[in-house]
ROSE-584530 format. One record per residue (C-alpha): residue number from 1; x negated, y negated, z. Coordinates in Angstrom, 3 decimals. Layout:
<atom><n>NUM</n><px>X</px><py>Y</py><pz>Z</pz></atom>
...
//
This chain:
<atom><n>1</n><px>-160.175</px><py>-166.649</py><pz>91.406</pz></atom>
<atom><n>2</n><px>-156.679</px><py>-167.987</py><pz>92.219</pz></atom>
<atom><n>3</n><px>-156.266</px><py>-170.487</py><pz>95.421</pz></atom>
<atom><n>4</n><px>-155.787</px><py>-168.632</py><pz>99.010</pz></atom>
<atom><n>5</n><px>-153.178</px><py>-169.412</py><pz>100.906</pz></atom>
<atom><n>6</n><px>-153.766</px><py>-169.706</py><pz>104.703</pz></atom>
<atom><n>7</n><px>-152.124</px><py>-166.531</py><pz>105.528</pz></atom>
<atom><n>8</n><px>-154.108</px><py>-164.385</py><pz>102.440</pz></atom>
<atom><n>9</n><px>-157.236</px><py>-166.143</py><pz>104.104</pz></atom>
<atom><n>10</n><px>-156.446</px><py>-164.393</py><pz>107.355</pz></atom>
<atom><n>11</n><px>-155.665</px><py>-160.868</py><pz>105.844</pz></atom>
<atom><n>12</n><px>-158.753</px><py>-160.643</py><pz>104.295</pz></atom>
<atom><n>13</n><px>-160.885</px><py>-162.285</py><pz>107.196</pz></atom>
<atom><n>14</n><px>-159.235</px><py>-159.870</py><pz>109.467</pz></atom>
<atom><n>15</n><px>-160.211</px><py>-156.783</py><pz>107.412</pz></atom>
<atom><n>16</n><px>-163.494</px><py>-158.212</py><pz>107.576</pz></atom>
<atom><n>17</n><px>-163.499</px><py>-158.404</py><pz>111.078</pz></atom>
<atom><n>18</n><px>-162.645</px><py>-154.971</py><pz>111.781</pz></atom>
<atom><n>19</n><px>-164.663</px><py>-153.261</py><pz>108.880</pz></atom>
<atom><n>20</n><px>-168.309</px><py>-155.338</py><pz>108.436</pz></atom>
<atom><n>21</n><px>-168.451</px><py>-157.457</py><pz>111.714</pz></atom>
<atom><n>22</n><px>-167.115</px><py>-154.383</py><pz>113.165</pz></atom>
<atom><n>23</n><px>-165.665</px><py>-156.461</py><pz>116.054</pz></atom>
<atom><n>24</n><px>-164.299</px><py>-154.918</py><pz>119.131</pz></atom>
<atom><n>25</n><px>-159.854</px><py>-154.950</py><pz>119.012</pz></atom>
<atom><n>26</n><px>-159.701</px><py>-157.518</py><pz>121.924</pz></atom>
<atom><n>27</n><px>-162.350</px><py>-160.040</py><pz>120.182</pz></atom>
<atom><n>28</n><px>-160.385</px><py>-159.093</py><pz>115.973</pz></atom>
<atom><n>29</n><px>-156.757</px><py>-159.933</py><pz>118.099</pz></atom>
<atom><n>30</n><px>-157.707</px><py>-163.217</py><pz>119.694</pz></atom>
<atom><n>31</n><px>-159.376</px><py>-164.164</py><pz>116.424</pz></atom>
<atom><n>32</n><px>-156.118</px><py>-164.034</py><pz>114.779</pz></atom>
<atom><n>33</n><px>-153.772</px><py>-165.491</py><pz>116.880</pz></atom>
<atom><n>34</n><px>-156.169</px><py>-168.452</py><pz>117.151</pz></atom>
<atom><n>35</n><px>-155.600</px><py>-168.282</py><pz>113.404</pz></atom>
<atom><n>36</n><px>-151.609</px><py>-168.019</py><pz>113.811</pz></atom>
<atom><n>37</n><px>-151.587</px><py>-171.139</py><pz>115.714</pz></atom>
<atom><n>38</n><px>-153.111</px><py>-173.537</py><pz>112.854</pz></atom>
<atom><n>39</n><px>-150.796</px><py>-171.540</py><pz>110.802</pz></atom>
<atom><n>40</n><px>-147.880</px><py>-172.863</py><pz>113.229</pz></atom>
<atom><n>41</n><px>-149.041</px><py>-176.357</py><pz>112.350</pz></atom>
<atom><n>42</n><px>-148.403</px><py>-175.811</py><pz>108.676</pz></atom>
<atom><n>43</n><px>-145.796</px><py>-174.534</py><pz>106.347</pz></atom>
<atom><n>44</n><px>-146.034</px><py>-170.710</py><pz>105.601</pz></atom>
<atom><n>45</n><px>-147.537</px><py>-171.172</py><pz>101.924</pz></atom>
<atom><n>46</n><px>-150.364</px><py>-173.907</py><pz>102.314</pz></atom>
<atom><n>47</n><px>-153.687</px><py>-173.282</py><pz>100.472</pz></atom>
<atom><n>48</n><px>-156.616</px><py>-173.037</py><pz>102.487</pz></atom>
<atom><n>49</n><px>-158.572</px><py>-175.818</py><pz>100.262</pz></atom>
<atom><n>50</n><px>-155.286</px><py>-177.693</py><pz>101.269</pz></atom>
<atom><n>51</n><px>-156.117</px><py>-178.287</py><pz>105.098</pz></atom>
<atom><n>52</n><px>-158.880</px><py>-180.895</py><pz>105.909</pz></atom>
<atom><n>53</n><px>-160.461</px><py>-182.000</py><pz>108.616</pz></atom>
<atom><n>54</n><px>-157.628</px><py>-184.972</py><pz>109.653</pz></atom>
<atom><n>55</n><px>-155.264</px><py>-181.693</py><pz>110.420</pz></atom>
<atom><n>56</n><px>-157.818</px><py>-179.998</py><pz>112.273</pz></atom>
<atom><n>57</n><px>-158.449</px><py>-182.636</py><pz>114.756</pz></atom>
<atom><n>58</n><px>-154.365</px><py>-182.814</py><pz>114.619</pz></atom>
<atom><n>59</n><px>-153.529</px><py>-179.542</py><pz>115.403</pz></atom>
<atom><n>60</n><px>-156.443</px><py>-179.205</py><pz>118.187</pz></atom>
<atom><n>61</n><px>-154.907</px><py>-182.294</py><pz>119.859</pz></atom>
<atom><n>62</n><px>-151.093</px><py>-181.018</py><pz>119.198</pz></atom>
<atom><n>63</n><px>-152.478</px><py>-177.852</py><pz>121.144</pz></atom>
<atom><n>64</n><px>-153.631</px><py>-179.988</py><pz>123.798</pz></atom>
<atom><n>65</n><px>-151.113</px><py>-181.792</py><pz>124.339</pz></atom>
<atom><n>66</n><px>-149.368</px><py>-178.279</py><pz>124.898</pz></atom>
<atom><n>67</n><px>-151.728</px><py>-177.675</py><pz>127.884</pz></atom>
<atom><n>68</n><px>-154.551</px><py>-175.836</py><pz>126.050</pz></atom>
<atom><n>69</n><px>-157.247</px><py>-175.712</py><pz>128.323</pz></atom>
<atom><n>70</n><px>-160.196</px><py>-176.995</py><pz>126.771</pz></atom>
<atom><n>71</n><px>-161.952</px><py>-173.521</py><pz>127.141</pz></atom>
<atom><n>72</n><px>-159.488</px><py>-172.125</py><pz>124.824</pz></atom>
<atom><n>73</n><px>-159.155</px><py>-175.122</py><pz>122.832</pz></atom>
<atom><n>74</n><px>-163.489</px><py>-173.898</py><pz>122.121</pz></atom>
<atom><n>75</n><px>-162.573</px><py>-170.327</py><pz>121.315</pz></atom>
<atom><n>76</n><px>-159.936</px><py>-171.689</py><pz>118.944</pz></atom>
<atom><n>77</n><px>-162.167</px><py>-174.011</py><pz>117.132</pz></atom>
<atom><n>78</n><px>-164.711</px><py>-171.516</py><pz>117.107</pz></atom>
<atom><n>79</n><px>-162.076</px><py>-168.525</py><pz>115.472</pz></atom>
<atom><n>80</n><px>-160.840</px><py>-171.099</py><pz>112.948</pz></atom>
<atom><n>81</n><px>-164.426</px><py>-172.242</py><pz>111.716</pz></atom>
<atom><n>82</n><px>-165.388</px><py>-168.623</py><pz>111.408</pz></atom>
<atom><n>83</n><px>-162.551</px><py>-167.910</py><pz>109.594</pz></atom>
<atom><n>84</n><px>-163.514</px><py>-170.813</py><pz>106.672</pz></atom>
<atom><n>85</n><px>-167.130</px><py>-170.234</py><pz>106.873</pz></atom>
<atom><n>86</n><px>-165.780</px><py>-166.928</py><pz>105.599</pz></atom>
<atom><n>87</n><px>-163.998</px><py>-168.780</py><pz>102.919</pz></atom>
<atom><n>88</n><px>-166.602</px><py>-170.240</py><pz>101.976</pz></atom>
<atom><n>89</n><px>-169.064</px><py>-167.377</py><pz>101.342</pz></atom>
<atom><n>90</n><px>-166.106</px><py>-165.798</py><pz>99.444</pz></atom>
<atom><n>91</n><px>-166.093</px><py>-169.150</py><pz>97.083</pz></atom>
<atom><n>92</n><px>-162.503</px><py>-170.166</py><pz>98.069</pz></atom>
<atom><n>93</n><px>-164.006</px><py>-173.709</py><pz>99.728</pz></atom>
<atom><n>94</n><px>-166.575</px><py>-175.887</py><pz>99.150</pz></atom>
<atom><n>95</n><px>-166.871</px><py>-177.261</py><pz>102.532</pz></atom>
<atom><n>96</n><px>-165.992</px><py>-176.516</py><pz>106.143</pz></atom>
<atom><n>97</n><px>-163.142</px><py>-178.423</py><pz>107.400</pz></atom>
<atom><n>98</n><px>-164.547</px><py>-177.990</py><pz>110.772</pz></atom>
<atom><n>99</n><px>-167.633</px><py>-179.348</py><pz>109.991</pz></atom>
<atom><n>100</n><px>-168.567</px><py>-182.075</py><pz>112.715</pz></atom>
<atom><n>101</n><px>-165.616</px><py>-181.584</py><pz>115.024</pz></atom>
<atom><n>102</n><px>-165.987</px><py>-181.399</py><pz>118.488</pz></atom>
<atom><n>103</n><px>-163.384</px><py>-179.913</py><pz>121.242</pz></atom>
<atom><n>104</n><px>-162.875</px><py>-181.597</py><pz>124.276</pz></atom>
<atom><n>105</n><px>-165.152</px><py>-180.852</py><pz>126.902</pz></atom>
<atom><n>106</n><px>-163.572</px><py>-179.511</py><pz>130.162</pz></atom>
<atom><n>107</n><px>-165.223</px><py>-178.263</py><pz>133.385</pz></atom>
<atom><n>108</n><px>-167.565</px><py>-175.400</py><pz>133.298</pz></atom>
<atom><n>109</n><px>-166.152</px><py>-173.305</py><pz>135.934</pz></atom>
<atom><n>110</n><px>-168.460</px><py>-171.182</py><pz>137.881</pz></atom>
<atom><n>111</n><px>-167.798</px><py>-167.079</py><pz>137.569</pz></atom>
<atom><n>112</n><px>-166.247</px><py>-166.042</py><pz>140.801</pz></atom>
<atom><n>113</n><px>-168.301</px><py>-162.958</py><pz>142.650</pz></atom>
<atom><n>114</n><px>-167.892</px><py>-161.385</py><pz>145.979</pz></atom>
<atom><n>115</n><px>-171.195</px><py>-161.834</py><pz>148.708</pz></atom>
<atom><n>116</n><px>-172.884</px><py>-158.543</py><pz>149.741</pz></atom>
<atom><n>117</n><px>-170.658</px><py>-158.092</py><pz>152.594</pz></atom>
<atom><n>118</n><px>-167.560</px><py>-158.604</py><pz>150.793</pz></atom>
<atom><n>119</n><px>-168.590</px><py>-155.785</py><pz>148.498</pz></atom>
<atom><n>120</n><px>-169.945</px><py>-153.066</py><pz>151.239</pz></atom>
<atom><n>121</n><px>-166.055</px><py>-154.635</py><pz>152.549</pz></atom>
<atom><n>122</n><px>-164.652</px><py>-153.124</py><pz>149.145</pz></atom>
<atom><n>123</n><px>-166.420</px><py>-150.019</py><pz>148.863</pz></atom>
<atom><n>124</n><px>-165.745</px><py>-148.400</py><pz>152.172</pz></atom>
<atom><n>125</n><px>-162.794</px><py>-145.943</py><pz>150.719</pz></atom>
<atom><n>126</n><px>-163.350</px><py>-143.080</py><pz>152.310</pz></atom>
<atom><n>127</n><px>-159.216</px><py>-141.548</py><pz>151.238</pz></atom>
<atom><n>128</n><px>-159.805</px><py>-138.335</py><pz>149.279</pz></atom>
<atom><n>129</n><px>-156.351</px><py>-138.911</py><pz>146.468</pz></atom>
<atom><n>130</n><px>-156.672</px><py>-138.877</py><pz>143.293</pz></atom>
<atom><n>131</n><px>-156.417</px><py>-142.452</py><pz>142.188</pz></atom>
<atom><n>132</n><px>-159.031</px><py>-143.241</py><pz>145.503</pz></atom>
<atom><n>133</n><px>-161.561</px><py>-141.082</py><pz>144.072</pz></atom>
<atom><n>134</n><px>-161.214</px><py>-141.928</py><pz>140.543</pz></atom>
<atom><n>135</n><px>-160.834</px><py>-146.369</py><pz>141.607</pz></atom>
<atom><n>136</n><px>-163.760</px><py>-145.558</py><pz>144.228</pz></atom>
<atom><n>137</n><px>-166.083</px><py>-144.596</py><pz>141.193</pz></atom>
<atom><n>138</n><px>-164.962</px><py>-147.440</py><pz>139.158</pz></atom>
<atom><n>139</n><px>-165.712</px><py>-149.689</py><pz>141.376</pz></atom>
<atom><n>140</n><px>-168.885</px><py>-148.276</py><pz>142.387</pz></atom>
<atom><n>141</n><px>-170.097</px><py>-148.035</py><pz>138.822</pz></atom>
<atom><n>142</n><px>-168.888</px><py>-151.828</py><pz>137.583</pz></atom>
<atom><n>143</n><px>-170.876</px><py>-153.012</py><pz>140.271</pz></atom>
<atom><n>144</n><px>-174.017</px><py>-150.679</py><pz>139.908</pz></atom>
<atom><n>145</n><px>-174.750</px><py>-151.314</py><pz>136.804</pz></atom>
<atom><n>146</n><px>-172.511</px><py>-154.378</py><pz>135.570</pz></atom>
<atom><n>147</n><px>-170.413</px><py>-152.955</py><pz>133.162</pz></atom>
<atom><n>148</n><px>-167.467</px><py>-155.224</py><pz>131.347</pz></atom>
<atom><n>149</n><px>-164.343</px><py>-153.485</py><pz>131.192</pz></atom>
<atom><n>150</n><px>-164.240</px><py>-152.357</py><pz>127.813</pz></atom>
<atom><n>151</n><px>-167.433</px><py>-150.596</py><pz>128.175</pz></atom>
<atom><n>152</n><px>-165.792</px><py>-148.282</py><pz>131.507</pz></atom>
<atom><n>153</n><px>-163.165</px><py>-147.754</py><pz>129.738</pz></atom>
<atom><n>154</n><px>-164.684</px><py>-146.542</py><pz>126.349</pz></atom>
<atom><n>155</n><px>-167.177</px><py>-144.884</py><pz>128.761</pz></atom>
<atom><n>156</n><px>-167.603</px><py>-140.791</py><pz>127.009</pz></atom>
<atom><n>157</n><px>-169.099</px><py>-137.815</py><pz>129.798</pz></atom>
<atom><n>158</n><px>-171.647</px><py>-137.432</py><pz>127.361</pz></atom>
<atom><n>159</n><px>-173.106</px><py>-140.717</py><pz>128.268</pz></atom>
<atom><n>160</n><px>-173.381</px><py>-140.028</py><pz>131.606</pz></atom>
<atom><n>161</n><px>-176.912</px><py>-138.369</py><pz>132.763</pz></atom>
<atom><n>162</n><px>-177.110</px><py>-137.560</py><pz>136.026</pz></atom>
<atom><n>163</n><px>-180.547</px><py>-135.825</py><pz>136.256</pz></atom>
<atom><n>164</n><px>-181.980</px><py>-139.473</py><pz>134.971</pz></atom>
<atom><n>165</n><px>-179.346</px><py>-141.568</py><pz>136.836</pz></atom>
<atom><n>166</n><px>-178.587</px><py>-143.476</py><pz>133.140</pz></atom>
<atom><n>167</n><px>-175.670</px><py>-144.322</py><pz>131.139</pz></atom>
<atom><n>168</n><px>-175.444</px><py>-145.286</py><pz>127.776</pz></atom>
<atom><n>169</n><px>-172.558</px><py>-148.032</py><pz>127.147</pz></atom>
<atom><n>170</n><px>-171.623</px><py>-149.391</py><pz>124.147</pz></atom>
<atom><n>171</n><px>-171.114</px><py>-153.270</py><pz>124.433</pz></atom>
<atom><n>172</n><px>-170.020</px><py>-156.526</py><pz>122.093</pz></atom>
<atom><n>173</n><px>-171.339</px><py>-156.077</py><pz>118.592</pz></atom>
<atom><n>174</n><px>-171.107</px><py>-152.307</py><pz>118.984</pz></atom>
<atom><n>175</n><px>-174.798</px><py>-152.205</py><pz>120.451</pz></atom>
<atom><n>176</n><px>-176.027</px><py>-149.780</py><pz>122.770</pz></atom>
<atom><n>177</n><px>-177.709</px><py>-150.100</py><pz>125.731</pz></atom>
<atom><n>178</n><px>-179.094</px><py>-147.511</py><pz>128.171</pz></atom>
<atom><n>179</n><px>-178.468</px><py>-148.553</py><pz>132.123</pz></atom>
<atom><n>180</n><px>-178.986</px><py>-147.329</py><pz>135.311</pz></atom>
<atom><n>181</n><px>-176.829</px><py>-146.268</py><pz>138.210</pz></atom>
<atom><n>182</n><px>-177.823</px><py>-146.574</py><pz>141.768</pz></atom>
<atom><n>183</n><px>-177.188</px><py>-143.372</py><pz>143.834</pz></atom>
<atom><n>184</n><px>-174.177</px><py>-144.845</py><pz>145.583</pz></atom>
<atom><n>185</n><px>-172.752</px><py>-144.888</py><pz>142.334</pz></atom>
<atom><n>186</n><px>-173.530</px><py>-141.871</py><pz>141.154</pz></atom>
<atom><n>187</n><px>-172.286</px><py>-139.713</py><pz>144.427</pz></atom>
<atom><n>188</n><px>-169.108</px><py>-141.158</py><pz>143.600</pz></atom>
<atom><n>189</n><px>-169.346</px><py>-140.381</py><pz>139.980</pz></atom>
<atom><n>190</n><px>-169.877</px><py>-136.497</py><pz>140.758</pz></atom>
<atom><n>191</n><px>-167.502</px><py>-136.333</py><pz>143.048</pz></atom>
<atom><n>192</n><px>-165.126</px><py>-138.201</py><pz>140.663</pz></atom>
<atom><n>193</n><px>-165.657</px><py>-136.185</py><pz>137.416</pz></atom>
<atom><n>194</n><px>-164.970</px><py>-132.645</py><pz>139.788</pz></atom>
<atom><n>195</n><px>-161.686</px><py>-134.263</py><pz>141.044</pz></atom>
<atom><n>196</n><px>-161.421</px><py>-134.834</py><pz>137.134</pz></atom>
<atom><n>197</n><px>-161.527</px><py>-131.134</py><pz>135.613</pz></atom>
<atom><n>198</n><px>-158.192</px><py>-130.422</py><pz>137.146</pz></atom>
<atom><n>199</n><px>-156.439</px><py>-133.402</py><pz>135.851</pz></atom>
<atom><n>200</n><px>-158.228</px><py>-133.553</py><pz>132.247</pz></atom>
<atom><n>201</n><px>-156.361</px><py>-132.812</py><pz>128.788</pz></atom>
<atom><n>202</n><px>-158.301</px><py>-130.357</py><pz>126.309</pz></atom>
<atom><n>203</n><px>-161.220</px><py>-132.351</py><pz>124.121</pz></atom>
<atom><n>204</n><px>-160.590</px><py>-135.481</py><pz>126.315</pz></atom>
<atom><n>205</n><px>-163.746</px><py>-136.860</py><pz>126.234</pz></atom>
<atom><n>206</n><px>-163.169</px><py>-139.880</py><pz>128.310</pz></atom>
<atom><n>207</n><px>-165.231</px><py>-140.247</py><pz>132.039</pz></atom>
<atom><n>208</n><px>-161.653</px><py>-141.957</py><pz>133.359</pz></atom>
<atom><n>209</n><px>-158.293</px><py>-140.711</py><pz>132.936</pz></atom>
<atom><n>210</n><px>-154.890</px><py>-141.347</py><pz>134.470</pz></atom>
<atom><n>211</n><px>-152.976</px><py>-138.207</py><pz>136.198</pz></atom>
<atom><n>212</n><px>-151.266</px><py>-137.768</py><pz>132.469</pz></atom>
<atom><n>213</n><px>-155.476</px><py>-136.291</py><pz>131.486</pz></atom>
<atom><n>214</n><px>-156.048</px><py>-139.109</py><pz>128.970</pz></atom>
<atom><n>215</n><px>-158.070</px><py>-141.941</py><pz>129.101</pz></atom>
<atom><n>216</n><px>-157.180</px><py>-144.868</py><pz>131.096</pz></atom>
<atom><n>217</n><px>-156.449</px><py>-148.462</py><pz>129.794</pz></atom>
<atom><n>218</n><px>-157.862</px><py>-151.847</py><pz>130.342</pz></atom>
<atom><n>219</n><px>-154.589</px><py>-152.983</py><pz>131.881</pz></atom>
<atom><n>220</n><px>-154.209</px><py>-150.080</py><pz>134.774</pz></atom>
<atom><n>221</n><px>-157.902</px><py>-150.762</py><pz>135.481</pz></atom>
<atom><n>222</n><px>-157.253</px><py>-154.328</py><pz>136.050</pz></atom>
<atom><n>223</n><px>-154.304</px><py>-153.371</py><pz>138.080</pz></atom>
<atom><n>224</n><px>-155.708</px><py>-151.104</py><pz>140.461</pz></atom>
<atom><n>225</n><px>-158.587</px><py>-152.974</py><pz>141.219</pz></atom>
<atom><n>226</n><px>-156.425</px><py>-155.371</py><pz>142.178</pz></atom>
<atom><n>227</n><px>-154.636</px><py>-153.442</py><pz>144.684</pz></atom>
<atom><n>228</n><px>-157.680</px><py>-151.965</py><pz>145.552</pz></atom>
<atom><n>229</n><px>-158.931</px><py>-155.134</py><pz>146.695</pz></atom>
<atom><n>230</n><px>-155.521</px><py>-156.071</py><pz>148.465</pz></atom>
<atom><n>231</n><px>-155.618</px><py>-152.237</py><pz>150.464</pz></atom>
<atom><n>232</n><px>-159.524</px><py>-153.207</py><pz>151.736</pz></atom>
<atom><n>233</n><px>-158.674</px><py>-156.840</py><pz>153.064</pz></atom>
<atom><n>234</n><px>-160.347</px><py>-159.029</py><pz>150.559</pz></atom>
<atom><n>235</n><px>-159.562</px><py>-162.519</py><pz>150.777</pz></atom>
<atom><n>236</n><px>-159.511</px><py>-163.086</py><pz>146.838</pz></atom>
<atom><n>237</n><px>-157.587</px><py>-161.175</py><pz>144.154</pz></atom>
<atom><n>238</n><px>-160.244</px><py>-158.511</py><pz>142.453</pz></atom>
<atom><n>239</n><px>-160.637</px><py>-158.187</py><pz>139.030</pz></atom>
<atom><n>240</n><px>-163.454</px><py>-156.231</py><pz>137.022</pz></atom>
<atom><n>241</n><px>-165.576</px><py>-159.079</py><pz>135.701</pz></atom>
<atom><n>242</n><px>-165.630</px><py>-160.419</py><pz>139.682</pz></atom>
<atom><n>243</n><px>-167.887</px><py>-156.902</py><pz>139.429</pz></atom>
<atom><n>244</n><px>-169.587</px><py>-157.943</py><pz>136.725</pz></atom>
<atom><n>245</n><px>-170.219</px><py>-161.394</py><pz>138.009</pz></atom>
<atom><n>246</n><px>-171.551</px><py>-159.855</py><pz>141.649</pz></atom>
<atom><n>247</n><px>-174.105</px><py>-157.346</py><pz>139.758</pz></atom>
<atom><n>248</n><px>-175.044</px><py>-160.194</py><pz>138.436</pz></atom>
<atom><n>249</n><px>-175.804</px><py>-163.024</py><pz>141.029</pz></atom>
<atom><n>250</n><px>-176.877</px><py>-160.344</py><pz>143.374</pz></atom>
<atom><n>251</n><px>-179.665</px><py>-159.070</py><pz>141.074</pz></atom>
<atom><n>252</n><px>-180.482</px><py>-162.328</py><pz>140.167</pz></atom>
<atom><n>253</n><px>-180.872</px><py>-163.189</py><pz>143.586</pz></atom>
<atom><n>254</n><px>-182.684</px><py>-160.645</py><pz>144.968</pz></atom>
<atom><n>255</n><px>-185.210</px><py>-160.030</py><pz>141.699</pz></atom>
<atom><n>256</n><px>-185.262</px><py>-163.303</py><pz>140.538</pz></atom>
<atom><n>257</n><px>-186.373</px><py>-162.057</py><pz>136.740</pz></atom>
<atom><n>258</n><px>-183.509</px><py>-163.498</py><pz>134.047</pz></atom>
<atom><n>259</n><px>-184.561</px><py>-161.813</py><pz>131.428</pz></atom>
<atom><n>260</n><px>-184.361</px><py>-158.410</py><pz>132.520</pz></atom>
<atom><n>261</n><px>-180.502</px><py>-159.517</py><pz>134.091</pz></atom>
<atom><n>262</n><px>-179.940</px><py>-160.923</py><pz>130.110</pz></atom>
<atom><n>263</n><px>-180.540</px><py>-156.717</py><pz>129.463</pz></atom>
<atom><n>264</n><px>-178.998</px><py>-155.575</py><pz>131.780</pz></atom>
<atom><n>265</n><px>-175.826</px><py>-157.284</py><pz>131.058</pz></atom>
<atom><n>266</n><px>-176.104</px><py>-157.070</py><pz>127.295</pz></atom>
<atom><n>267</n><px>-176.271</px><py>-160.693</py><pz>126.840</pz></atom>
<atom><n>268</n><px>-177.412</px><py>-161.337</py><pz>123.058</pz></atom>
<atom><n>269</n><px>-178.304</px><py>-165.347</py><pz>124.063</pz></atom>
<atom><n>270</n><px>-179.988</px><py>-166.036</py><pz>127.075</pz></atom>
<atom><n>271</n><px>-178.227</px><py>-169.308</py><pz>128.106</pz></atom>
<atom><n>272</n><px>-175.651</px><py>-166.928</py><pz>128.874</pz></atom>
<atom><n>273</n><px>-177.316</px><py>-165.539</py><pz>131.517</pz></atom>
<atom><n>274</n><px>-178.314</px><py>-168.801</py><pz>132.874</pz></atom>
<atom><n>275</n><px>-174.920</px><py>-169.601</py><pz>134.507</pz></atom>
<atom><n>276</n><px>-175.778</px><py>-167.013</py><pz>137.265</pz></atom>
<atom><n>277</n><px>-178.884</px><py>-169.540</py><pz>138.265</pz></atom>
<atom><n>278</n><px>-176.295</px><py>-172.081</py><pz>138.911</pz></atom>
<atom><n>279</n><px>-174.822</px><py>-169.255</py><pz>141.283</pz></atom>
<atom><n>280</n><px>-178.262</px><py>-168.747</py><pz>143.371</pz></atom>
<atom><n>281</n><px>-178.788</px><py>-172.700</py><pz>143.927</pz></atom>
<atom><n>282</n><px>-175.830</px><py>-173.081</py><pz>144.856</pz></atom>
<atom><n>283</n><px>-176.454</px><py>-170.481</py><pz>147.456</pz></atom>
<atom><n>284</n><px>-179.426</px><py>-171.645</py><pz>148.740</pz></atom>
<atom><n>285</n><px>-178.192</px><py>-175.599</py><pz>148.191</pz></atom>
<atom><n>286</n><px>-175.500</px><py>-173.779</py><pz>150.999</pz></atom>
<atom><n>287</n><px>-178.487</px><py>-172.609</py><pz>153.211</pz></atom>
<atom><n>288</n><px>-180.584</px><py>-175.263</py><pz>153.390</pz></atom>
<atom><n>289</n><px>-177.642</px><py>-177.318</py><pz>154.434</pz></atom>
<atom><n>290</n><px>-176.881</px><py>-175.195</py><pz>156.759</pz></atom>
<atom><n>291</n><px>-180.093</px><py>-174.653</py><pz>158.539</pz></atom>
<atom><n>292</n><px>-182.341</px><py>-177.530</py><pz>157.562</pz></atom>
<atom><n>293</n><px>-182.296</px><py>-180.019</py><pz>160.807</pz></atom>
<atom><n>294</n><px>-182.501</px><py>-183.165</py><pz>158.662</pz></atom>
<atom><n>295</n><px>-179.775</px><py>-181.542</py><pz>156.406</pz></atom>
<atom><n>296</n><px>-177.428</px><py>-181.002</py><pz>159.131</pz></atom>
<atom><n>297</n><px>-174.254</px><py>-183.253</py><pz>159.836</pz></atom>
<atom><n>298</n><px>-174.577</px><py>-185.010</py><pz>163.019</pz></atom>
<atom><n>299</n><px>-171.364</px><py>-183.478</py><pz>165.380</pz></atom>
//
């Protein structure tokens, strides 16, 4: 088999991607311009059995140096040993040029949620337009049952079952999972998906759908949950993970049982899941300090 150039390497990992990993568009496009940007350090022709570790760890810091945060300076590492582990099961390399290096560590933010308050704050719509109706049940639903964004939006009526008060989503990986919605949530659903019928194009299939009838995007999600957080007074900008993140912490919280959260959420590694501990102790780290007497500042 003839030597692989860098960019024949990507073509064929990208199929890959799409066809056998069967990896979701958002997760296949990031992959590959992670790819595009060792490419950038190179000339347009160089063989993959060419690059070596020395320009790894040269690229990663010429990316750094242009402000890559180390989060993404992870996710880049991670795309571009993927992509020659690849290489290597296809018998174009007989090592990993990746092997042993380490991006720079940076610090672990802490997923931003809304409290309980802020949320009943966020939910009390009670306008009767279209979009409040249809942004109403969105919100309702990300936060009932923790749903990322793709998932709403690839969201089918046939998953809905109201006599059972489940949903079946279909998350990272293309696995399924079957949730439930609290009956909050699901009042707003049925009032939603009414509002819907006279909106909907024929054998449009999706639960959410713009005034044109056809299902909505990621993008004017993210954007009117945004506004939707600016028209009900909250004090941060919203975005549909924040959702995600408040499920979360607020089940975790109150239940106290990781595991079944890790389920929920459609986490496939545990550790995962863990970051929402950090959440709760800092929460009650807040609360003890707040009302223990010895913990208390002297005023």
């Amino acid at each position: 088999m003839k030597t692989q150039t860098l960019e024949e390497a990507k073509q064929r990992y990208s199929l890959y991607l799409r066809t056998e990993r069967q990896a979701s568009p958002q997760t296949h496009d990031n992959y590959c311009r992670d790819i595009v940007k060792l490419q950038k350090y190179f000339n347009e022709n160089v063989t993959i059995a060419a690059v070596n570790s020395v320009d790894v760890r040269q690229c990663m810091a010429l990316l750094h140096q242009q402000s890559l945060s180390p989060r993404s300076l992870q996710r880049w590492l991670s795309a571009i040993r993927s992509l020659f582990d690849f290489c290597l099961r296809q018998g174009w390399l007989r090592s990993n040029p990746c092997e042993g290096i380490r991006p720079p560590k940076g610090k672990k933010a802490l997923p931003k949620t809304l409290d309980v308050d802020e949320v009943f704050q966020l939910l009390n719509n009670k306008k009767e337009s279209f979009l409040s109706v249809r942004d109403q049940a969105i919100a309702e639903l990300l936060y009932s049952s923790g749903l990322r964004l793709s998932e709403l939006v690839n969201l089918d009526c046939s998953h809905v079952g109201f006599s059972d008060g489940m949903i079946t989503v279909i998350g990272k990986g293309n696995k399924m999972r079957i949730l439930p919605v609290g009956r909050v949530a699901i009042i707003a659903l049925e009032k939603w998906l009414e509002l819907r019928k006279q909106f909907v194009k024929p054998e449009e299939e999706a639960v959410f759908i713009s005034k044109q009838g056809r299902r909505l995007g990621q993008r004017s999600v993210q954007q009117r949950l945004k506004q939707l957080g600016v028209s009900q007074h909250l004090d941060q900008p919203l975005y549909p993970h924040m959702l995600r993140h408040s499920f979360a912490s607020h089940m975790l919280e109150a239940s106290g049982d990781l595991r079944a959260v890790q389920e929920l959420l459609g986490h496939a590694n545990i550790t995962t899941t863990q970051i929402y501990t950090h959440l709760d102790f800092q929460h009650l780290a807040k609360v003890y300090d707040q009302a223990h007497p010895r913990a208390q500042k002297k005023k």
